[in-house]
TIDRENLUM-463788 format. One record per residue (C-alpha): residue number from 1; x, y, z. Coordinates in steps of 0.25 Angstrom, whole numbers. Each point is the difference from the previous one (the first is absolute). Layout:
TISE   kolza      px      py      pz
TISE     NUM       X       Y       Z
...
END
This chain:
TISE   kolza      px      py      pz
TISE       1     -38     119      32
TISE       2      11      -7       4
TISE       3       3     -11       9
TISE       4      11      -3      10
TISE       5       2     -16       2
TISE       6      11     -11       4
TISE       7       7      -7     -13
TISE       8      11      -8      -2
TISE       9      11       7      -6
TISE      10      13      -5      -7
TISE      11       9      14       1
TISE      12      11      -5     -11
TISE      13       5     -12      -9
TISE      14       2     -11      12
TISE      15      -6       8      11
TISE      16      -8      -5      11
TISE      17     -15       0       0
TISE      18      -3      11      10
TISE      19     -14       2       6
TISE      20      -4      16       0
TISE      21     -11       9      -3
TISE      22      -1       5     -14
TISE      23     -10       9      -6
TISE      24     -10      -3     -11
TISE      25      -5       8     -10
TISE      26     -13       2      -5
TISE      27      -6      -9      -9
TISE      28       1       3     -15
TISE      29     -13      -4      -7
TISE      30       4     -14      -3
TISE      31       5      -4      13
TISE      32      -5      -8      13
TISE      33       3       4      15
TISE      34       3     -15       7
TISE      35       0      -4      14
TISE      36       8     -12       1
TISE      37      -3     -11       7
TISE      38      11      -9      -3
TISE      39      11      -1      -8
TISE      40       9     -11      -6
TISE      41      13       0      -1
TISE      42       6      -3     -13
TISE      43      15      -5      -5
TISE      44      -1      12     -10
TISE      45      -1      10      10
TISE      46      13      -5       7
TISE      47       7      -1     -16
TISE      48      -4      15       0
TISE      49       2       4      13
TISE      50      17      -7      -2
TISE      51      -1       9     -16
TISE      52       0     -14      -6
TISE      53     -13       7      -9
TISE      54      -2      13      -5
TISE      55      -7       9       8
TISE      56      -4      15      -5
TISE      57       8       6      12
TISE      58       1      -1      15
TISE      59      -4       1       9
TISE      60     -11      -7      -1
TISE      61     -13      -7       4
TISE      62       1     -15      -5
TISE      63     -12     -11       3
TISE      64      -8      -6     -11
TISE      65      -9     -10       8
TISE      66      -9       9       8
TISE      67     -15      -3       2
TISE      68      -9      11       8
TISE      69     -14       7       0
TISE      70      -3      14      -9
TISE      71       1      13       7
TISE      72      -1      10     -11
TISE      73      -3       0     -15
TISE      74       6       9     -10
TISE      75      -9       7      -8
TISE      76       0      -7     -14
TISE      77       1     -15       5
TISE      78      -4      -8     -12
TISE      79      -4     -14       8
TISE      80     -14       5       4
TISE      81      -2     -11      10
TISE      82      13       5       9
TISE      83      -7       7      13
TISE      84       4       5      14
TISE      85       4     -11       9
TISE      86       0     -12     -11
TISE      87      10     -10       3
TISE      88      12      -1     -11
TISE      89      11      -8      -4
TISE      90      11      10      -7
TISE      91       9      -9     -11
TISE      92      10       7     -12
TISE      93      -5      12      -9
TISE      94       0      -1     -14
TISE      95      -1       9     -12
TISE      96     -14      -7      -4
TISE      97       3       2     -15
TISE      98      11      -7      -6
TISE      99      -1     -11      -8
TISE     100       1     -11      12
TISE     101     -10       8      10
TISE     102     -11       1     -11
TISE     103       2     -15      -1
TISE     104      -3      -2      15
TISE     105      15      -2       4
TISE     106       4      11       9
TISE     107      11      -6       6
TISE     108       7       1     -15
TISE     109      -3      15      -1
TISE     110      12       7      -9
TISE     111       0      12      11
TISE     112       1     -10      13
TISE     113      15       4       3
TISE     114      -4      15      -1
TISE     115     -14      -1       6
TISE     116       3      -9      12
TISE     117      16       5       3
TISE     118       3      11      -6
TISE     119     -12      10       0
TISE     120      -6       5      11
TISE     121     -14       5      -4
TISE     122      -7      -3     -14
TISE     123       3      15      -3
TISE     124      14       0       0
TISE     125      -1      17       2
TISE     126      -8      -3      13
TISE     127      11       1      11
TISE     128       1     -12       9
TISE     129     -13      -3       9
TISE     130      10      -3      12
TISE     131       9      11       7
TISE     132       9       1      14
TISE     133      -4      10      10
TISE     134      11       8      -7
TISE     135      -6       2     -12
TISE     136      10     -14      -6
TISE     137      -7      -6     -12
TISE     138      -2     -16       2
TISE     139       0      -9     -10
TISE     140     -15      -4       1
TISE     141     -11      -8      -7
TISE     142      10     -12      -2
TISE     143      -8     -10      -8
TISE     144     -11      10      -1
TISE     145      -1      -2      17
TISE     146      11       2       8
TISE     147      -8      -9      11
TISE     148      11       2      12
TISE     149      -6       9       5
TISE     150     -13       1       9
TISE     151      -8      10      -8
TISE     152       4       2     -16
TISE     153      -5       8     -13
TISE     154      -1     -12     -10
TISE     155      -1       1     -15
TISE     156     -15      -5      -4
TISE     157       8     -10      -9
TISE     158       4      -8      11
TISE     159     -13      -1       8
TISE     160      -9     -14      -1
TISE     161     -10       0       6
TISE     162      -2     -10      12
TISE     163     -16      -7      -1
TISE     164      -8       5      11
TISE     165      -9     -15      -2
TISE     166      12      -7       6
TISE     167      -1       6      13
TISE     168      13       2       4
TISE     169       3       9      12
TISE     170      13       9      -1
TISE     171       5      -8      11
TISE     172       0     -12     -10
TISE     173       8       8     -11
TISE     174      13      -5       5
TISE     175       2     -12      -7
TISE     176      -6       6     -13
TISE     177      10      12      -1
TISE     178      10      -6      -9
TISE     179     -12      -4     -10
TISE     180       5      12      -9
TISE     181      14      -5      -2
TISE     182       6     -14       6
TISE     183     -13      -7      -4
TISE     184      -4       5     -11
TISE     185      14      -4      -6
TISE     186       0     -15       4
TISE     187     -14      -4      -1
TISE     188      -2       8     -11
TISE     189      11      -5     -10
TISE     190      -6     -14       1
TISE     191     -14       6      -2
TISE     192       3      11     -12
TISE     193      11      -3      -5
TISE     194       5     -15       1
TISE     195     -15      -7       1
TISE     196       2     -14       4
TISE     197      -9     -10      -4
TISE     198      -4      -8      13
TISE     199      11     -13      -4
TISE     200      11      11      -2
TISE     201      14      -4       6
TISE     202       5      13       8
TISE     203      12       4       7
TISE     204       0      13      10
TISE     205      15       5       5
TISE     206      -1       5      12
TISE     207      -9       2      12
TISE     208      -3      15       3
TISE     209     -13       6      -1
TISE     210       0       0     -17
TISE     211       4     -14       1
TISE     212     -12      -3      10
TISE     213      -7       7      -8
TISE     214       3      -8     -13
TISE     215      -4     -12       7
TISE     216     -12       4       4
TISE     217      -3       6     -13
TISE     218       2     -14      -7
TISE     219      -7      -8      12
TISE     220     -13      10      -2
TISE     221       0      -4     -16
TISE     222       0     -15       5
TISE     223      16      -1      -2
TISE     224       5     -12       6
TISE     225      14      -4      -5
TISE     226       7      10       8
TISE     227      15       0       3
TISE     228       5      11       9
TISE     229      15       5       2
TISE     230       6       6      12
TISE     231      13      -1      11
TISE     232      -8       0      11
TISE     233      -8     -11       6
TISE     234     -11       8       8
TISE     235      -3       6     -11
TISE     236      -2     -12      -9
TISE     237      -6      -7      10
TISE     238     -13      11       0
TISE     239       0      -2     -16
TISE     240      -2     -13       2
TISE     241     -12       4       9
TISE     242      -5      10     -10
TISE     243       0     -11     -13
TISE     244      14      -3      -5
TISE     245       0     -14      -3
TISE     246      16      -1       0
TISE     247       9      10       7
TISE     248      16      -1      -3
TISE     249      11       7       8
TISE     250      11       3      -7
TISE     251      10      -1      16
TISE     252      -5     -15      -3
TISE     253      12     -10      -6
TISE     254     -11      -6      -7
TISE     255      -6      11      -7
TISE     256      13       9      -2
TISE     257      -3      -2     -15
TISE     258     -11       7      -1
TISE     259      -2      -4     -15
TISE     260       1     -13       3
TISE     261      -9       3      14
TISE     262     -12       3     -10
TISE     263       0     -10      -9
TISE     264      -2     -10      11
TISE     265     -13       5       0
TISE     266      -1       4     -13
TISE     267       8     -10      -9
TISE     268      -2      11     -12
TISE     269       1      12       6
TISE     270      -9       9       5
TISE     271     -11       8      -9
TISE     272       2      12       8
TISE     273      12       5      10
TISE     274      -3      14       8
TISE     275      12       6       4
TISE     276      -3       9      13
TISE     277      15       0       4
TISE     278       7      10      -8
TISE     279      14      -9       3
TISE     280       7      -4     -12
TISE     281       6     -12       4
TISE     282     -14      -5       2
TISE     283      -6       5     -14
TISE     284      11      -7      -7
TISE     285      -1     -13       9
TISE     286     -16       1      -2
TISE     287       2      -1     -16
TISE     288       2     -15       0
TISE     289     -12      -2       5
TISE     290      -9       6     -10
TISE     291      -7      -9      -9
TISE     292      -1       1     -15
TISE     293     -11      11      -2
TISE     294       1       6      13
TISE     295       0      14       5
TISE     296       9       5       8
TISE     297      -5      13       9
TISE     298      10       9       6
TISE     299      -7       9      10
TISE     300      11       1       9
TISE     301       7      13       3
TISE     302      15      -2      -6
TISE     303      12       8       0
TISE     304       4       7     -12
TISE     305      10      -7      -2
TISE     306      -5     -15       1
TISE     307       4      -9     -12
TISE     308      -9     -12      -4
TISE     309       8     -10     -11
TISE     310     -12      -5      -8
TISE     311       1     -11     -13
TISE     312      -3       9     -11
TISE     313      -6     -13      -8
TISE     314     -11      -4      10
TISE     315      -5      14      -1
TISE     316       2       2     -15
TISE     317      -6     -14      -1
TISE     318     -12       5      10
TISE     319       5     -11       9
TISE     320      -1      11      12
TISE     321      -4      15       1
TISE     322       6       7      11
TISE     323     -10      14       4
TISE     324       2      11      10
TISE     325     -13       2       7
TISE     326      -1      13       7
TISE     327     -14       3       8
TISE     328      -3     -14      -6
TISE     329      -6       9     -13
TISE     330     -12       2       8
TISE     331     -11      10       3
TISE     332      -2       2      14
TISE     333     -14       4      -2
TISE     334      -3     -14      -4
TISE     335      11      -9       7
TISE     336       1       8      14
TISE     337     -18      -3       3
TISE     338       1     -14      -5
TISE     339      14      -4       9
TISE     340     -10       8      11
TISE     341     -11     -10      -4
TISE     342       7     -12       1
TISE     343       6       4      14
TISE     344     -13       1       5
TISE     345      -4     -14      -5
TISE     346      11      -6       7
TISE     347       8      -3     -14
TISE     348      10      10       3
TISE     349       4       0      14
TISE     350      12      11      -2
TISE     351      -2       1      15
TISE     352       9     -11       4
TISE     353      12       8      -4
TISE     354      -2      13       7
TISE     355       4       7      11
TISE     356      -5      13       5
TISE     357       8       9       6
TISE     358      -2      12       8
TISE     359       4      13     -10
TISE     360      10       5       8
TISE     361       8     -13      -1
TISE     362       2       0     -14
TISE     363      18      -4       4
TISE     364      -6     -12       7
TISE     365      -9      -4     -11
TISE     366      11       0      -9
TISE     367      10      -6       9
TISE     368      -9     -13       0
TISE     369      -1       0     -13
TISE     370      15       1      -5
TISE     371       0     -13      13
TISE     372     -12      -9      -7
TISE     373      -9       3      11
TISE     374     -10       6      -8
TISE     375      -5      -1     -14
TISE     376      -7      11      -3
TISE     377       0      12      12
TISE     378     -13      10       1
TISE     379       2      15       8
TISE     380     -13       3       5
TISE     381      -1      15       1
TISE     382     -12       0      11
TISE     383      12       0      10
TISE     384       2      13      -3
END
């Protein structure tokens, strides 16, 4: 049976997001019918949404940080501990048998592009489970979810289950909703992929929600040489709150050099620098500040075209090894509970940076976003 329902859709490269009723298909065996409750809003979505990243078609349905309660089952589901009305965070889809996801690391899936851009359901014969009144097919199931929307037919994939122990009330969703993505990147890079020990020297460029997230990631693992990077003061200024022991602002004569910042800090360098930025200038700047044997993580977004000047000796020397993180290599069914876990006991407090905004003011949300006035925007769809 199908189902008509409001969504965001993006009706060509550069367009608009336009809210409008779409209708749903029915749900093929592996799939999930969500109710969103909230929904993040993601840089990536707005790379898509500008054709700055592939996309199978258009129009389309974007939204990878949706969190909301199970409506419907398909029939062949393969978690046996999904039921009706069970709370849910919905984070990327992966192919779950390549080399890197039998190893636990989703987020390195050889298929990611194709299964969370470029395909719309896992059964790529399958038409799209979203189409216009007119019968137009959508792009749908954008990282397995296509979460801008108030209902959505989800791959099972992308489902993780929230703990009914925790006692959360939809309500109190809103702050969790980017779990699957924003925070999952940032905490989860220091967690799985870097692994600090507690007297690790860390640098963190830039203050969004995966920079935030970083932070609290480190301060959680006990983390406590913590330099963060950003241009704007409010922003530093609430990393300090949240744990940074040194913040350096690049607008500042003093720390123009920022290099030279770090290693006021760190006179040898940093063991581990987090790029969140995706801005060249600032990679190449942010090199001289890695120490010999450090790791550098690059889980920014960039432009194609971005070009970053390394000394081929310090890396043939193992001096410094530069990574592209994506999805911080993780398995949302083990980082996504344990981020929620830690949020609950107070060592994550990810609310600090959101905003919730009604779902029909997705333009304002993004207008204070691109000003600073908001770190990390949330639609809630109950306004609908």
């Amino acid at each position: 049976m199908s189902i008509t329902t409001k969504a965001y859709v993006v009706e060509e490269k550069g367009g608009p997001f336009v809210l409008k009723d779409v209708i749903l298909d029915h749900l093929e065996p592996d799939e999930v019918l969500i109710e969103m409750k909230f929904t993040g809003l993601c840089h990536t979505d707005l790379l898509v949404q500008a054709g700055l990243m592939p996309i199978g078609s258009f129009p389309a349905v974007l939204g990878h940080e949706g969190c909301g309660v199970i409506r419907a089952l398909g029939a062949s589901v393969s978690n046996k501990s999904l039921a009706l009305n069970d709370q849910v965070f919905l984070s990327f889809r992966t192919c779950t048998a390549c080399a890197p996801c039998l190893a636990g690391q989703g987020g390195a899936c050889t298929q990611s592009q194709a299964l969370s851009f470029l395909r719309t359901r896992l059964d790529a014969s399958k038409p799209s489970p979203i189409s216009l009144g007119d019968g137009t097919p959508v792009h749908g199931q954008f990282f397995g979810q296509s979460s801008l929307a108030r209902m959505a037919v989800v791959s099972e994939r992308s489902v993780v289950k929230c703990d009914a122990s925790l006692g959360f009330g939809d309500d109190e969703l809103g702050p969790l909703a980017p779990m699957g993505c924003g925070y999952l990147t940032g905490a989860g890079t220091v967690v799985n992929v870097l692994k600090p020990r507690r007297d690790s020297s860390m640098v963190i460029l830039g203050v969004g929600a995966v920079g935030i997230a970083a932070l609290l990631g480190a301060r959680a693992l006990g983390v406590t040489n913590i330099v963060v990077v950003d241009i704007v003061a409010a922003k530093l200024e609430l990393a300090g709150q949240l744990g940074a022991k040194y913040v350096v602002n690049t607008l500042r004569e003093e720390d123009g050099d920022l290099g030279a910042a770090v290693r006021r800090y760190f006179p040898a360098g940093a063991d581990f620098i987090i790029d969140t930025t995706g801005v060249g200038r600032v990679l190449q700047a942010a090199l001289g500040a890695l120490g010999v044997g450090g790791t550098f993580a690059l889980v920014g977004a960039m432009p194609p075209d971005t070009e970053l000047r390394v000394n081929a000796l310090d890396i043939l020397t193992g001096c410094k090894k530069i990574i592209g993180v994506i999805e911080a290599w993780s398995d949302p069914q083990q980082i996504v509970p344990l981020l929620v876990q830690w949020y609950k006991e107070g060592k994550f407090p990810i609310d600090r940076i959101v905003k919730i905004y009604p779902a029909t003011e997705l333009d304002r949300a993004l207008e204070d976003l691109k000003a600073g006035k908001v770190i990390k925007p949330v639609l809630s769809w109950d306004s609908l």
